[in-house]
C-alpha positions in Angstrom: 30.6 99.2 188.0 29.9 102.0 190.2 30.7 99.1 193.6 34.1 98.3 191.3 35.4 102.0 191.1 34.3 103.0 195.0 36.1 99.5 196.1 39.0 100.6 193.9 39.7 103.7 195.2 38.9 102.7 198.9 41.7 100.2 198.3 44.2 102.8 197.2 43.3 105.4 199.7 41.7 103.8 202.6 38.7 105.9 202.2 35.5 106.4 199.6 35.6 109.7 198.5 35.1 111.2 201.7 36.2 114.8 200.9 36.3 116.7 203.9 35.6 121.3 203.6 36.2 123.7 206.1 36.5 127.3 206.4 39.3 128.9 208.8 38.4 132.1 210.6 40.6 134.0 208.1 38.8 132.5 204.9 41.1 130.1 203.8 39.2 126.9 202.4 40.6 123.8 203.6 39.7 120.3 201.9 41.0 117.2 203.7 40.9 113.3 202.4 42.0 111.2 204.9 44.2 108.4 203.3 45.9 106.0 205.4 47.6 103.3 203.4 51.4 105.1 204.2 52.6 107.7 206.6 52.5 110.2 204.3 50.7 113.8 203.2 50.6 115.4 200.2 48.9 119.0 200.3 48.9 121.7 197.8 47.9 125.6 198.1 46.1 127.2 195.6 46.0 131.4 195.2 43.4 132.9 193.1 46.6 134.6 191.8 47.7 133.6 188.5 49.1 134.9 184.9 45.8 136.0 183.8 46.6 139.0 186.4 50.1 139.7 185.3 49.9 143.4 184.2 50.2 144.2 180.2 54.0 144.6 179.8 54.6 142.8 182.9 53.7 138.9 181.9 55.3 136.2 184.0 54.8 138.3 186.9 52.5 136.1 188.8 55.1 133.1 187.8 58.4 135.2 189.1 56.2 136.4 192.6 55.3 132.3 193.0 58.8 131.6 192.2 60.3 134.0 194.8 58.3 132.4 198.0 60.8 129.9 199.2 63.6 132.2 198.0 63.9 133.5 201.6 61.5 134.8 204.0 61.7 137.5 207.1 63.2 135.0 209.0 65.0 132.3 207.0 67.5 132.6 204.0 67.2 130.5 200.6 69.7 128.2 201.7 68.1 128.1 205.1 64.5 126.8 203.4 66.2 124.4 201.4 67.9 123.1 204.1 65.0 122.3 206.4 62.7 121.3 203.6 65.7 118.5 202.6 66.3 117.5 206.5 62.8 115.8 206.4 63.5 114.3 203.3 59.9 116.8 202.2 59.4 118.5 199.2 57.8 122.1 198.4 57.4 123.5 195.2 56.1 127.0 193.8 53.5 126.6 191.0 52.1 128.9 189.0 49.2 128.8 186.2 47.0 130.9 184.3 44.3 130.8 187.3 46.2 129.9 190.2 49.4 130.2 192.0 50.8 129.0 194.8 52.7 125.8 196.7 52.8 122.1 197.1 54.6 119.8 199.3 54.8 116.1 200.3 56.1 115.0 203.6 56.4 111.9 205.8 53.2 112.4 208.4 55.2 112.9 211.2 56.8 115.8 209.9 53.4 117.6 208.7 53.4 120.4 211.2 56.8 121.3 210.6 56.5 121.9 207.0 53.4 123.2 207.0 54.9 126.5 209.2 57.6 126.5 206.7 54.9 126.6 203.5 52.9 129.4 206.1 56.0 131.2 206.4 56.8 131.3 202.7 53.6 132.0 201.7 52.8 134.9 204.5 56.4 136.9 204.6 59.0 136.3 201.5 61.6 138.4 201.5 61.8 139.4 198.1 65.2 139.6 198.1 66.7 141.9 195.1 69.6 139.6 194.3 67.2 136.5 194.4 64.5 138.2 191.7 67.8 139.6 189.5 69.0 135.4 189.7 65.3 134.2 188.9 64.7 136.8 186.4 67.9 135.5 184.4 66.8 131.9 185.0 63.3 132.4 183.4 65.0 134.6 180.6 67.2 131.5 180.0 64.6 128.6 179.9 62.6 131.5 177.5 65.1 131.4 175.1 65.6 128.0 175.3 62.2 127.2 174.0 62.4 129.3 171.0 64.5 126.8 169.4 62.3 123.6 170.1 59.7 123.3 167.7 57.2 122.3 169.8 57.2 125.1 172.5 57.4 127.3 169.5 54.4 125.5 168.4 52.4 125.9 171.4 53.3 129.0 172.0 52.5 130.8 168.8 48.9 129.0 168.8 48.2 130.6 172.2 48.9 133.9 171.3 46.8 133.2 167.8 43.7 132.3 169.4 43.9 135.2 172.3 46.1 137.8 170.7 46.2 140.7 173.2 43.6 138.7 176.0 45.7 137.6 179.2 45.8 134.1 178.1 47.6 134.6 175.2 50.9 134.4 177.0 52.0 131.4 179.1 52.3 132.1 183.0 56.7 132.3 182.2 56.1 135.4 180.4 58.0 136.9 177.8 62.0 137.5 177.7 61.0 141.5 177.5 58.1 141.8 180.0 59.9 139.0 182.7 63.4 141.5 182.3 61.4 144.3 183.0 59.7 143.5 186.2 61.8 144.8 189.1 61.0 144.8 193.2 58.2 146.7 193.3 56.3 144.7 190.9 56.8 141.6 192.8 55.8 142.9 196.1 52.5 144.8 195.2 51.3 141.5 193.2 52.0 139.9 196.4 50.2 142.2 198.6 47.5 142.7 196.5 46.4 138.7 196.5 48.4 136.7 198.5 45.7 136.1 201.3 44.1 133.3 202.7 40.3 134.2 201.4 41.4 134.4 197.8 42.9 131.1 198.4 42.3 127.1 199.5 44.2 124.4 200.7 43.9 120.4 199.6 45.4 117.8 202.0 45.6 114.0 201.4 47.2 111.7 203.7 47.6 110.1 206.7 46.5 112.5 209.4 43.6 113.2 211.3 40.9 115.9 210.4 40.7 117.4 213.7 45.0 117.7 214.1 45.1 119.2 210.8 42.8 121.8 211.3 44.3 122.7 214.7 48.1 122.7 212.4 46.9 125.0 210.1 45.1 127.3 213.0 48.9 127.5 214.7 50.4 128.8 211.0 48.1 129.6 208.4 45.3 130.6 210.3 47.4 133.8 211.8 47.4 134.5 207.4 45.5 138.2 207.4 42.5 138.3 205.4 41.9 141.7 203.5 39.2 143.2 201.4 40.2 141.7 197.9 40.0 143.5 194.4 37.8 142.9 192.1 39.1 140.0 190.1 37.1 140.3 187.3 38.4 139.4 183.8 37.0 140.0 180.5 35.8 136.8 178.1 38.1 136.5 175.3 36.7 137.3 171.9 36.5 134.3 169.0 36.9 135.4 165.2 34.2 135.0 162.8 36.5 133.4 160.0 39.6 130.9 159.7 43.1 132.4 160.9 46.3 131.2 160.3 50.2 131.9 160.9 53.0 129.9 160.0 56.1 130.6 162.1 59.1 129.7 159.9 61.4 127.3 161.3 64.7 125.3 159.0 63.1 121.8 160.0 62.1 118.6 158.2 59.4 118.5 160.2 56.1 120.7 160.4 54.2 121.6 163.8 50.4 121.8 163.3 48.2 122.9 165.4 44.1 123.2 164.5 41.7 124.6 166.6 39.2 127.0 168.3 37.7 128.8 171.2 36.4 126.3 174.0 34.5 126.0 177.3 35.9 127.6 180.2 35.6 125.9 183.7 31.6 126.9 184.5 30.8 125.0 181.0 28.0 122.4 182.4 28.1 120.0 179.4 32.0 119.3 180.3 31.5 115.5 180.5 29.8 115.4 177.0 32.9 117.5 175.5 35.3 115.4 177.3 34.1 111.8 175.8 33.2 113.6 172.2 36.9 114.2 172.5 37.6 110.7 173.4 36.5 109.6 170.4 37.9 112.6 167.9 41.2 112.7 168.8 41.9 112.4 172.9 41.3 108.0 172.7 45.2 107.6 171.7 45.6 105.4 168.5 41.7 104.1 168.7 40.9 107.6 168.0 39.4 109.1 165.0 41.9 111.3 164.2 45.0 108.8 165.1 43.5 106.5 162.6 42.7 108.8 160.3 45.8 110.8 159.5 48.6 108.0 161.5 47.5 104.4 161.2 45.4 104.8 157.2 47.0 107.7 155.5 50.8 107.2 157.4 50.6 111.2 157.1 52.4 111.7 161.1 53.5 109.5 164.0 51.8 112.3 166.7 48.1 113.4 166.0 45.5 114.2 168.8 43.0 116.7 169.8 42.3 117.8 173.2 40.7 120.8 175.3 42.1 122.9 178.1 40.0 124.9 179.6 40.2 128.4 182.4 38.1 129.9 184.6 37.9 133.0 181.9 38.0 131.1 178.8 39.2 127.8 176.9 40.2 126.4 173.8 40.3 123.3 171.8 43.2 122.2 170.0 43.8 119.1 167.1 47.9 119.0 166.9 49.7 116.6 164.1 53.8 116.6 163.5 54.0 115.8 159.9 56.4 115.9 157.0 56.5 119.9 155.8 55.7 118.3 152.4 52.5 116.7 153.7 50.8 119.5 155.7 48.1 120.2 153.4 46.8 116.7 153.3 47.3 117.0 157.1 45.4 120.1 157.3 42.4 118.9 155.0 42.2 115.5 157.0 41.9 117.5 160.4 39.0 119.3 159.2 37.0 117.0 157.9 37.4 114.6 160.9 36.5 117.7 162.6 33.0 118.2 160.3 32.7 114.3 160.4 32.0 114.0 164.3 29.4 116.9 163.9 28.0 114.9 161.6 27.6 111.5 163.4 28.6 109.7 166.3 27.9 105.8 166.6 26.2 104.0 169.6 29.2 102.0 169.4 31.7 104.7 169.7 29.4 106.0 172.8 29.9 103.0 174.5 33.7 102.3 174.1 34.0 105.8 175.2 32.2 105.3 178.0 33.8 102.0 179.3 36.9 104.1 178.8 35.6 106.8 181.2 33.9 104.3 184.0 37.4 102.4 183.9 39.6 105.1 184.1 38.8 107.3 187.0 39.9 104.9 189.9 43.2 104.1 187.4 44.0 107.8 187.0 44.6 109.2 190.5 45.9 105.7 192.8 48.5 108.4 194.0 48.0 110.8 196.9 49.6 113.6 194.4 46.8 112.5 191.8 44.3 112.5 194.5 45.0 116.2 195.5 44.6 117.4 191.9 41.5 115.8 191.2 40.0 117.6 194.7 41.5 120.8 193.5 39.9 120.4 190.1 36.8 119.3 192.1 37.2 122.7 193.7 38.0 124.6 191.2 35.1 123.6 189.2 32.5 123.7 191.9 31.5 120.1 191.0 30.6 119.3 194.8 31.9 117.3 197.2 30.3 113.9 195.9 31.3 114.4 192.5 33.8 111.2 192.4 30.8 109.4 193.4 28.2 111.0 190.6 31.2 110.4 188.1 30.1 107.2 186.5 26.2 108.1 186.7 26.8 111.2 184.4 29.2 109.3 181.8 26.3 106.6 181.5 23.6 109.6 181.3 25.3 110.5 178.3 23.5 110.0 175.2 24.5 110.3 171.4 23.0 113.7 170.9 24.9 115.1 173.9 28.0 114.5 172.1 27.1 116.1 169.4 25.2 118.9 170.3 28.9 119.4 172.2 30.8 118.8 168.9 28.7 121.2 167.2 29.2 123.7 169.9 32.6 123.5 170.2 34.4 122.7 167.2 34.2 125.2 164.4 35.8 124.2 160.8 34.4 127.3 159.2 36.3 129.8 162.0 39.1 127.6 163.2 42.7 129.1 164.0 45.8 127.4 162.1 49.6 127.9 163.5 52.2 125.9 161.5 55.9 125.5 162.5 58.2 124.7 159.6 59.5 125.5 156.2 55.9 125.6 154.9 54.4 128.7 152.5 50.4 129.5 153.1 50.0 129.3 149.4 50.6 125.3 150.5 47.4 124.9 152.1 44.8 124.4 149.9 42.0 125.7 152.2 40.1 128.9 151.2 39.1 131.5 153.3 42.4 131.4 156.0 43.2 135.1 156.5 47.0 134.3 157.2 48.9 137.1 159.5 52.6 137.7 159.5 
């Protein structure tokens, strides 16, 4: 198998995992895969630099300073960026998460050093332009309040802020329609200058190109980037609560939004690859899932029912979500949890091993783009897996035994201090589960 996937992916990329890491002068990581099936490079920036650093009162700061880089620069208006970004038929893109923020582009080969001084201009000397924040302020405002009437950002949303109340994660990186209104110039320009430099940052490049003339590229632009002595960017571990919390957000729908879940690994957590194929076969394996078949295909109780984890550098969570009929949530509710106490319980060899040929199968499957390819290097990056890690994949799913998974499902999945959000036209005294402490 481990032949099949190398074959695969040397197929799609012209290469077997050959991740390539250097180190400019300045500090800025660079991590190169050469690819050279077509004449073209996708690369993507990455800035230690994301919400979990907006100030309190000021969330969606980090999104709004990401936002603002290719809205004009020292040199070149909006229009202007726009304009020469379009004329190589290129893309770049502002990005922001909860860890990182920062730029991605895709570009015919040819044109790599071109947009690559655009991306180092943007990312070294935005303007910051007062009448470009006021317009992106009122954008983000906009797309805030437009989610407060689908059900399902309203959803995922409200769980969030459950599970880390005051904690930086508990707010998406768009912010809040009070906190994004309030940040002004200032703001914007300090969060810049305080982390937008190239050692709190790395770059990923796949595509056709040549280590050597990349590295001289990026010396030409985003090597003149000043390094500086960076703050401390320390952030405080979330805090998980000793009993079952719940909220229900009421909504006039027919339908009810229900998320189940808890507290989760964070990015450093070293038995990720037993969470991630315990979660396989709970609720993240589609409709072969325990859950799907549980509460969809025997009980008819909701088309949408899954589980899955996301996980931060400073924390995680995981998360069981069902959409149901309001007058079924109960029976929802019940079924999530014991499915939940079930795969504590026991986990068959054969579940193990359909899990498993999942995992082996999948990897070469899941990133046979250039785009995909870049994400999975970040990750690979972000994670401090090492550079070989595409190539230890299938040896540590196969390593897996029965007891990992459940030594990881007793870890991380908690029925007796889970967290409960509920979107709909549903009353707590619904839920037939004692011991929820339900919060206005």
């Amino acid at each position: 198998m481990r032949v099949l996937i190398l074959l695969l992916i040397s197929f799609l990329f012209g290469f077997a995992t050959n991740i390539e890491r250097d180190t400019l002068e300045n500090g800025l990581v660079v991590l190169a895969v050469e690819a050279h099936k077509i004449p073209v490079v996708e690369f993507k920036v990455y800035v230690r630099a994301g919400s979990i650093l907006d100030p309190p009162g000021k969330e969606g700061l980090a999104n709004l300073v990401s936002k603002m880089l290719i809205r004009g620069t020292a040199r070149s208006s909006y229009d202007k960026i726009v304009m020469s970004i379009e004329s190589v038929g290129g893309v770049l893109t502002p990005f922001s998460s909860e860890d990182y923020c920062g730029m991605s582009g895709k570009v015919l080969s040819k044109d790599l050093a071109r947009i690559v001084d655009l991306m180092s201009e943007c990312l070294q000397n935005p303007s910051f332009d007062t009448l470009e924040l006021f317009r992106l302020k009122r954008e983000t405002v906009s797309l805030i309040r437009a989610q407060s009437d689908d059900p399902f950002s309203v959803s995922e949303k409200g769980f969030r802020g459950l599970v880390f109340r005051d904690h930086p994660l508990g707010h998406f990186p768009v912010g809040l329609e009070g906190s994004v209104s309030s940040v002004n110039n200032t703001d914007v320009r300090d969060f810049h200058a305080t982390y937008y430099h190239p050692n709190n940052a790395f770059l990923v490049c796949v595509g056709d190109f040549s280590r050597d003339s990349l590295i001289a590229v990026l010396n030409q632009t985003l090597g003149q980037w000043q390094r500086v002595d960076l703050p401390s960017l320390a952030v405080t571990e979330p805090v998980a609560n000793e009993h079952p919390v719940g909220r229900i957000i009421p909504m006039d729908i027919s339908q009810a939004y229900i998320l189940l879940g808890n507290m989760g690994p964070n990015y450093g957590a070293l038995d990720w690859h037993s969470v991630r194929v315990m979660n396989y076969i709970l609720g993240g394996g589609g409709l072969t899932s325990r859950i799907s078949g549980a509460i969809r295909e025997e009980k008819g109780l909701a088309y949408i029912a899954y589980s899955y984890f996301q996980r931060f550098k400073n924390g995680g969570f995981f998360a069981a979500e069902v959409q149901t009929k309001k007058d079924m949530v109960d029976e929802a509710v019940q079924s999530l949890l014991h499915e939940i106490k079930e795969i504590r319980r026991e986990i068959t060899p054969d579940e193990l091993d359909w899990a498993k040929k999942f995992y082996t199968g999948y990897l070469p499957l899941a990133y046979d783009t250039y785009s995909e390819m870049a994400d999975i290097v970040a990750q690979i990056e972000i994670a401090g897996y090492g550079l070989d890690y595409l190539e230890r994949f299938e040896d540590h799913i196969n390593a897996l035994t029965v007891d990992d998974l459940k030594n990881a499902a007793i870890k991380y999945l908690h029925p007796d201090r889970f967290y409960l959000l509920i979107v709909g036209d549903v009353k707590p005294e619904e839920i037939k589960v004692e011991g929820i402490e339900w919060l206005e």
